[in-house]
N, C-alpha and C positions, 0 to 999 in steps of 0.2 A: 504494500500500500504506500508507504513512502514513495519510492519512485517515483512511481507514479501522481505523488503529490508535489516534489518536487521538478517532473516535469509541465506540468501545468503551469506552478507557477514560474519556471523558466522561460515556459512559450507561451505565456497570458497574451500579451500585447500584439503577438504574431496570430494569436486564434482570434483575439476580438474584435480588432479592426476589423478584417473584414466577414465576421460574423452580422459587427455594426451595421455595416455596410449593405450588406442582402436584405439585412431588416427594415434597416431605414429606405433602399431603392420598393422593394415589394411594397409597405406603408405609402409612401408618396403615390406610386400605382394607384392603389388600390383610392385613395381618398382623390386622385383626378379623377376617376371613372365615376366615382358617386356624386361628385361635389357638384353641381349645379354652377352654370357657368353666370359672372356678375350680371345686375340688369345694365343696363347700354344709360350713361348718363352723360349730357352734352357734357362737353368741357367747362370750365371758367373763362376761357375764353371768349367761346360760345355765348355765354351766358352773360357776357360783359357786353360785348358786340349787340347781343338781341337789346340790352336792357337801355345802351346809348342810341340804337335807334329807335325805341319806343320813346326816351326823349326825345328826340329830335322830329318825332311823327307831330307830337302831342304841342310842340312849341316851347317859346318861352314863356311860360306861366310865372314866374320868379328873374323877373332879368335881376343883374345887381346894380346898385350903383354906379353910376359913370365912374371915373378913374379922375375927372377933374376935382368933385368933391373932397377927397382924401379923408375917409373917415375914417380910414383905419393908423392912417400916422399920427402916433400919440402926441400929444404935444409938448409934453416934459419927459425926459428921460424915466421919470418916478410911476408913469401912465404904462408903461411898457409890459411891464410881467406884472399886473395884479388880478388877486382873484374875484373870482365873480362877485365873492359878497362882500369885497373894498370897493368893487366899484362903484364910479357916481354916476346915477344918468343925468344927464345935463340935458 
């Protein structure tokens, strides 16, 4: 019985690998053939594409302010980073 115990464990590494290996390729097999292939979903792309031309079907509903107003340049350095509820509506 020794022997044989110490063969084993002298050729573990040489019997497992590709023990592993049978096991795990026949597994993989076996769960493609069952597994149900994904449903079909557009891309993000796609879906960014559709979404810019449903704008642009529908208009501009929301223009923004012209670019001469400037109401987004703060007026004091101190205007620049505060939080919503420091700010003043003017």
């Amino acid at each position: 019985m020794w022997p044989v115990m110490v063969l084993l464990r002298t050729y573990a590494p040489y019997v497992t690998l590709p023990v592993a290996a049978v096991i795990g390729f026949v597994g993989y097999n076996i769960e493609k053939y069952f597994r149900s292939p994904p449903p079909n979903r557009p891309s993000v792309e796609d879906q960014r594409n559709e979404r810019l031309l449903k704008e642009m079907v529908e208009g501009d509903k929301a223009t923004p302010p012209p670019l001469s107003e400037k109401t987004f340049v703060p007026k004091t350095i101190f205007e620049k980073n505060v939080s919503p509820s420091l700010a003043k509506d003017e």
